[in-house]
FIKOL-478313 format. One record per residue (C-alpha): z negated, y, x negated. Coordinates in steps of 0.2 Angstrom, whole numbers, plus 2048, in hexadecimal, padded with zeros to 3 digits. Layout:
<atoms>
ZYX ...
</atoms>
This chain:
<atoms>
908D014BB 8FCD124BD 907D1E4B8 910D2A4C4 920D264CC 92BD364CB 93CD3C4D0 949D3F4BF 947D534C7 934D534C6 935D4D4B4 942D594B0 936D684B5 92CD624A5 939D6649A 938D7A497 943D87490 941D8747C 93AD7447D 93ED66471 941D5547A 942D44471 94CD36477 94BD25477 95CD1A473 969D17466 97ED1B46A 97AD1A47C 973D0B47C 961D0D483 960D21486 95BD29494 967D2C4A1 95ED334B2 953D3F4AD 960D4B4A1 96CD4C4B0 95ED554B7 95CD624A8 96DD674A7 96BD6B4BA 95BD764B5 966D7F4A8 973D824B6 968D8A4BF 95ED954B2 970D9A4A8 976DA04BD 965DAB4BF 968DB24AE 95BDAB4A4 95CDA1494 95AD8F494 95CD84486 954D7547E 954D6A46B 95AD5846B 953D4B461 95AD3A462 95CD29458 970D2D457 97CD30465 976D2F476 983D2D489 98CD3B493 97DD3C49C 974D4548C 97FD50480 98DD4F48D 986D5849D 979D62493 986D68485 992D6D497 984D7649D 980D7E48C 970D7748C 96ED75479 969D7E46D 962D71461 968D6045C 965D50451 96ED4544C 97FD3C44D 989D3E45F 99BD38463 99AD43474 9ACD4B475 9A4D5A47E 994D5C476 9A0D5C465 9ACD6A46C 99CD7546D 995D7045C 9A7D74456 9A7D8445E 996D8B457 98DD86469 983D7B464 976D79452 97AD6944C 972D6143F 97BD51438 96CD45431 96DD34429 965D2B438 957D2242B 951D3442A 952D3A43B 940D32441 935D38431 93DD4942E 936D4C443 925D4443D 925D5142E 929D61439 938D66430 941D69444 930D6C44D 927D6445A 92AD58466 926D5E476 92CD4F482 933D3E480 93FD3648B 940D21488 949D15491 940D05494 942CF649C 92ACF44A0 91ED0049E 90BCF949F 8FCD014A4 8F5D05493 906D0D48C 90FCFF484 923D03487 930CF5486 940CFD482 951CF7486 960CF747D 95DD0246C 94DD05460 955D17459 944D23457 93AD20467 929D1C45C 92AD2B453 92DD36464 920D2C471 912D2E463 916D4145E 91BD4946F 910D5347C 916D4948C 920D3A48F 92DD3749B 930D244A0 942D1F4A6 93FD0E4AC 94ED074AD 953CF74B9 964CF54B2 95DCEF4A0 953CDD4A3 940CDA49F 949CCB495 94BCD7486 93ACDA484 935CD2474 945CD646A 940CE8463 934CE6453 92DCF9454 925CFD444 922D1043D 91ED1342B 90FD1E425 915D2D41F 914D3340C 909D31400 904D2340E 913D1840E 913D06409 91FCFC408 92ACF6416 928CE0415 939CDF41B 941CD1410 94FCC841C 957CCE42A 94CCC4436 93BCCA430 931CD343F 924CDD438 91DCE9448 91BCE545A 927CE4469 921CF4470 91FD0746F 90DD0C471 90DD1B47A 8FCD2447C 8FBD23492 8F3D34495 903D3848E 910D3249B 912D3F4A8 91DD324B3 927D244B6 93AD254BC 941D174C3 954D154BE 961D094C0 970D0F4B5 979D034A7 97BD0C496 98AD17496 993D07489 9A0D0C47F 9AFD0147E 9B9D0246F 9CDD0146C 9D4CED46C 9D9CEB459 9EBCEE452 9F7CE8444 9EDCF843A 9DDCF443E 9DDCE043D 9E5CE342A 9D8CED425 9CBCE042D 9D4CD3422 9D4CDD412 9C1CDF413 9C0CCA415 9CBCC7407 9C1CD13FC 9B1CCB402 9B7CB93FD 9BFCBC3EE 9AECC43E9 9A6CB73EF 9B0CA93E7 9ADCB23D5 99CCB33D6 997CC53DC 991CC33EC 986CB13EC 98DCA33F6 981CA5403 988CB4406 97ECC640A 978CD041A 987CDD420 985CED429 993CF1430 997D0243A 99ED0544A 9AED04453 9BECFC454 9C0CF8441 9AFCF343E 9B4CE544E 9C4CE0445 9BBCE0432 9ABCD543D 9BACCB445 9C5CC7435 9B1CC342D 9AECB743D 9C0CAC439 9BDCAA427 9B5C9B427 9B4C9C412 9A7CA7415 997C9F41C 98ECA642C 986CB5426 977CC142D 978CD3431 96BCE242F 974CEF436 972CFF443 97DCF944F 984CEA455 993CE9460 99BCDC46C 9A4CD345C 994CD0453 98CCC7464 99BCBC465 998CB6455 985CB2456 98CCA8465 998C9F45A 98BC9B44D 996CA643F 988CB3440 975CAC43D 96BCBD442 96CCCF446 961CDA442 965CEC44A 960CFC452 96DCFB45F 976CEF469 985CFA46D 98ECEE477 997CED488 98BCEE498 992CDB49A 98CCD4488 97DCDC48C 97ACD449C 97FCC4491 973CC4485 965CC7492 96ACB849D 96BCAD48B 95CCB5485 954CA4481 963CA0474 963CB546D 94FCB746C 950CAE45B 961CB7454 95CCCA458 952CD7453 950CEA459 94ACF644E 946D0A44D 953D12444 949D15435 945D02431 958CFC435 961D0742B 952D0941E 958D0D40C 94BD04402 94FCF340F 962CF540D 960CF63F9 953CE63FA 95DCDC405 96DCDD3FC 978CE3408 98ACE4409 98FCF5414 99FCF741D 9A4D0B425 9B1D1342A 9B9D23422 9C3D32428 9C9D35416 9C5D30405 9CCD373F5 9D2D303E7 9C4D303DD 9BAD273EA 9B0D343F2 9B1D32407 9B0D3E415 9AAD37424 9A6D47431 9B0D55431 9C3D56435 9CAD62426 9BAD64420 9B3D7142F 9B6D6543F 9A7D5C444 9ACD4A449 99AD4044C 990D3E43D 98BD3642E 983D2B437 97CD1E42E 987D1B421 980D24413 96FD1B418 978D0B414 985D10407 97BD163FA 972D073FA 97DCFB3FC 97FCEA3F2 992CEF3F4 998CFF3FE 9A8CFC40A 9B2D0C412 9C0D0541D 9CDD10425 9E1D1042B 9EBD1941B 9F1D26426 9EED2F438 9F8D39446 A08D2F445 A07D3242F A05D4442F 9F5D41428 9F0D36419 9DDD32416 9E0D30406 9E0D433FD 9DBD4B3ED 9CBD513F3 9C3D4E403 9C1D5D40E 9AFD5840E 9A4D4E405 998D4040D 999D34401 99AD353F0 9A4D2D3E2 996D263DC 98FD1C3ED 9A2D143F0 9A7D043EB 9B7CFE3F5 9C4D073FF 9CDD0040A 9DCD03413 9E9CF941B 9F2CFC40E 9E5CF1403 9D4CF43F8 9CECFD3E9 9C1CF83DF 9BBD053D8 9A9CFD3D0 9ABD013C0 9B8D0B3BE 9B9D1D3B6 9C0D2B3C2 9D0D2A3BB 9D0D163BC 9CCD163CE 9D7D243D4 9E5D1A3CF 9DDD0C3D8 9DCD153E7 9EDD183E6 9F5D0C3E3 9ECD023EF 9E8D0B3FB 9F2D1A3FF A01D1840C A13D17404 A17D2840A A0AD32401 A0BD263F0 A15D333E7 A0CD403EF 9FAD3B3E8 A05D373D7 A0AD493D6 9FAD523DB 9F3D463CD A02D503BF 9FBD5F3C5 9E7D5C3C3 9E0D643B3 9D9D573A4 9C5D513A6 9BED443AB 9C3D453BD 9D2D503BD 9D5D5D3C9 9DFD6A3D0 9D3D773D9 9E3D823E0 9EAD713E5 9DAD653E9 9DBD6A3FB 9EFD6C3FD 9F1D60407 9E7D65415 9ECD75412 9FCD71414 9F6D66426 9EFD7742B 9FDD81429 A0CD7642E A05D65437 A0BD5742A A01D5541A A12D4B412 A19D5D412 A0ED63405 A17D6C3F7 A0DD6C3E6 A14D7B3DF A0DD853EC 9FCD813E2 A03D823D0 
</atoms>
């Protein structure tokens, strides 16, 4: 191989007090996992002898507890980028520990290439083969790792056992030139490679090799519900019905869908519908349910950053790597979830919400518009440029003290004018085309639980004339009304008069 073999602990010693550290990986598919361990234990001992020690994170998305959990326990944070679903690392974030900075994941790569968070100072990848003159063969996620090898001072190596060399060959790794350089990107289907299966990392660069064996930290998700399996449905109607009157063509379009169990159960209801012909997706992530249904034919090619799947789908598609090699792609974060690909290709995106109001705008990070919950993601990367733009969530949470369906949402990720379809359990607006006024009662109507019907109704009395009427003393009551007595079906409108 020619480079150093080291321990996680010698690598660790590279990484200094004040340092920014890139990593490789995307969810915690394909991110280091030896090597961070081993920081947070150099912060340990640095924070007992009284001496500050405290590092920037920049990332594709989220990475395992083995990165923002133990480092956010040892307060070893300062700094970091993007998206995270770490219930630790978001306790600290939500108690002012910890600078987080919620990108769009499509950004996150170029806006560390332009300086806006400063230098890169060493790069952690994962990878499954290293060769003598720098090429690395990632494992399981593209996320920024091009960016991060070429920019960095050192590079750290985590070569990793558990992932299989028969992945090498499905990343595409492609970087754009940078302003007033860039072309255009010849993405123009969902199977089109345009790069090279490898990460070229300069080798005078790689201070060491660490030889791991540890399976990504896989997430499983919630087995779908009566709740979850209607909203699923609802989204497949729809998608038919458009289908049928001519919106969407009859070959159908690429989907991207989001992550977690109502994305399974939307995929799932998708897979069932044979009305609906095997489609292709170009997405960020893909989960178990979209590699069951490349299996079952219903899905002809995925084109991803991610496979966040179990550590035994993962296994699976390495042993059938033969029959997968044609039907999947990996690719850095700013390709996959690109905004001028999503626009050409036509594609049809499906996220989840924490709330959206009825006019259409959706929250989809903060809890009562201060609580950090993960991230935008890459939802607004996808919804804005969507062919047609799908929020999916249940009508209501904790038991139906809370409806996600409010005046005003507590805080704005996407706006009105990005949305098309809601959908609950309840059902779906469609809200293409519609004036403010039109598609608040859509959402209503449609999509609001029974128990907060009137509710919405009587807000609605209360807003002011315009073109989208509103209450400002009442726009928030009902999480005002959560805040102060737990159950947002409490609310009393006269309070706001």
């Amino acid at each position: 191989m020619g480079f150093n073999i080291i321990s996680a602990a010698e690598a660790a010693s590279y990484i200094k007090h004040g340092y920014n550290i890139g990593l490789s990986g995307f969810t915690p598919a394909g991110t280091p996992k030896a090597v961070t361990p081993e920081v947070a234990k150099i912060a340990e001992t640095e924070h007992a002898a009284g001496r500050p020690f405290q590092i920037g994170i920049f990332t594709g998305a989220s990475t395992g507890d083995a990165t923002d959990g133990i480092l956010s326990r040892v307060k070893a944070i300062r700094y970091r980028a993007p998206y995270t679903t770490n219930p630790d690392f978001r306790k600290a974030v939500n108690n002012g520990e910890i600078a987080y900075n919620d990108i769009h994941l499509s950004q996150m790569a170029q806006e560390v290439r332009y300086g806006f968070m400063g230098k890169v100072d060493v790069a952690i990848l994962e990878a499954c083969e290293v060769t003598p003159d720098g090429k690395v063969y990632l494992t399981a996620a593209g996320g920024i790792s091009p960016t991060i090898a070429r920019l960095a001072d050192k590079v750290i190596i985590e070569l990793n056992a558990a992932h299989s060399k028969n992945g090498i060959g499905l990343h595409d790794v492609y970087e754009p030139l940078d302003p007033p350089y860039r072309r255009d990107i010849p993405i123009f289907k969902p199977s089109d490679r345009i790069g090279v299966p490898y990460v070229q990392v300069d080798p005078k660069k790689i201070v060491g090799i660490v030889e791991v064996n540890k399976p990504d930290e896989a997430r499983s998700f919630t087995a779908p519900d009566p709740i979850t399996d209607k909203i699923g449905q609802n989204v497949a109607d729809f998608l038919m019905a458009d289908m049928k009157r001519g919106i969407i063509p009859s070959s159908f379009l690429p989907l991207q869908s989001g992550v977690g169990n109502i994305a399974n159960a939307v995929l799932g209801a998708l897979g069932r519908e044979k009305t609906i012909p095997a489609f292709e997706m170009y997405t960020e992530v893909l989960q178990d349910a979209v590699v069951d249904l490349i299996r079952a034919g219903r899905v002809k090619f995925g084109s991803t950053c991610s496979l966040t799947v179990t550590n035994n789908c993962l296994q699976g598609i390495y042993d059938d790597i033969d029959f997968f090699r044609d039907k999947l792609v990996m690719r850095p974060s700013e390709i996959s979830n690109n905004p001028e690909i999503v626009r050409r290709l036509g594609i049809i995106s499906i996220n989840t919400a924490i709330e959206a109001d009825i006019y259409g705008n959706v929250n989809s990070t903060h809890i009562t518009g201060t609580k950090m919950m993960n991230g935008i993601g890459g939802s607004g990367d996808f919804t804005r440029n969507a062919y047609i733009s799908i929020f999916t969530c249940p009508s209501v949470a904790k038991e139906g003290k809370i409806s996600a369906i409010v005046p005003m949402v507590s805080h704005h990720d996407h706006t009105e004018h990005d949305v098309n379809i809601v959908v609950t359990e309840q059902g779906v607006a469609d809200l293409r085309g519609k004036s403010p006024v039109e598609r608040a009662k859509a959402i209503i109507e449609n999509c609001a639980h029974p128990d907060y019907k009137q509710i919405l109704w009587d807000y609605q009395k209360l807003a002011s004339k315009g073109q989208t009427p509103h209450s400002m003393a009442a726009a928030l009551g009902m999480h005002d009304t959560l805040l102060k007595k737990g159950d947002m079906r409490l609310v009393d409108w006269g309070e706001y008069k």
